[in-house]
C-alpha positions as CSV (number, residue, x, y, z in Angstrom):
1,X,82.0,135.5,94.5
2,X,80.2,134.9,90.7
3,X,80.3,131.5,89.4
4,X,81.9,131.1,86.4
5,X,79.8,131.9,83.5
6,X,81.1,129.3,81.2
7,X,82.5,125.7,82.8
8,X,85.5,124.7,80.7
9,X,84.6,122.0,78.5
10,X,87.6,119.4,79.5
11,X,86.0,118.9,82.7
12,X,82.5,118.6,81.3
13,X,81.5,115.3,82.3
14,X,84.9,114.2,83.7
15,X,84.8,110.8,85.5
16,X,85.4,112.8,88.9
17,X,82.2,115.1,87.7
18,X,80.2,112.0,87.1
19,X,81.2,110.5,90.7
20,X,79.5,113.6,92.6
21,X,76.9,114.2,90.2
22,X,74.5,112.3,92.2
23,X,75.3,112.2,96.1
24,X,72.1,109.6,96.2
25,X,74.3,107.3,93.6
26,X,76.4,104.1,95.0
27,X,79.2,105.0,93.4
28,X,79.2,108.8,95.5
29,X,78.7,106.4,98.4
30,X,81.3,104.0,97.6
31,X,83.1,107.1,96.9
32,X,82.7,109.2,100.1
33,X,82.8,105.9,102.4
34,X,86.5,105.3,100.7
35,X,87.6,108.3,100.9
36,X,86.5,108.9,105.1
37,X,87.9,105.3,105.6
38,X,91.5,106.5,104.2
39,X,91.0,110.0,105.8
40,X,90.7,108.4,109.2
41,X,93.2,105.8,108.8
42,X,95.6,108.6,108.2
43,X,94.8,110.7,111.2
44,X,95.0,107.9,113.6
45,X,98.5,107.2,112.4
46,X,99.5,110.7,112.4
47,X,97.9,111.5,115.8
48,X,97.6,108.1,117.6
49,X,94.1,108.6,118.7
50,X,92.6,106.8,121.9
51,X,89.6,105.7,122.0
52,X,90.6,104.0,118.7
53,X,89.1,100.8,117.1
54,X,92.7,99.4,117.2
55,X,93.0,99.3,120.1
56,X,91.3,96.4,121.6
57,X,93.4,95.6,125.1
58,X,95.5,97.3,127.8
59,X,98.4,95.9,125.6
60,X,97.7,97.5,122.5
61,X,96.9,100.5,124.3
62,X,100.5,100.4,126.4
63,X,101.6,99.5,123.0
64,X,100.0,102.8,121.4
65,X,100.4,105.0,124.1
66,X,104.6,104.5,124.1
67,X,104.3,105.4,120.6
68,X,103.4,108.8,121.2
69,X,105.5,109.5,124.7
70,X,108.2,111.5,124.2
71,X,110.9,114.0,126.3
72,X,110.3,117.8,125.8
73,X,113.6,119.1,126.6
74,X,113.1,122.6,128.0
């Protein structure tokens, strides 16, 4: 694979190009610390993950863990 010998020039300098242009920057930190905060949000309520900050007592954990019981009818 060749990169591409000319970038376009509508996403020279875009504000998404700018964001990553410096991964020591705060906004790529602020960036990449949003982004992994939303990422794992969504996992844990697609796959109801334990051990889970959520989870903080045998309730919640009874509370989770009926959540993601369910009958497999063979």
């Amino acid at each position: 694979m060749t990169a591409v010998p000319h970038p376009h020039e509508v996403t020279l300098q875009s504000k998404e190009d700018r964001q990553v242009a410096d991964p020591l920057s705060d906004e790529f930190e602020n960036l990449w610390a949003t982004t992994a905060k939303r990422n794992t949000q969504i996992f844990q309520e697609i796959f109801k993950t334990v051990p889970s900050n959520n989870v903080r007592s045998w309730d919640a954990y009874e509370v989770r863990i009926c959540m993601v019981e369910f009958e497999v009818e063979y």
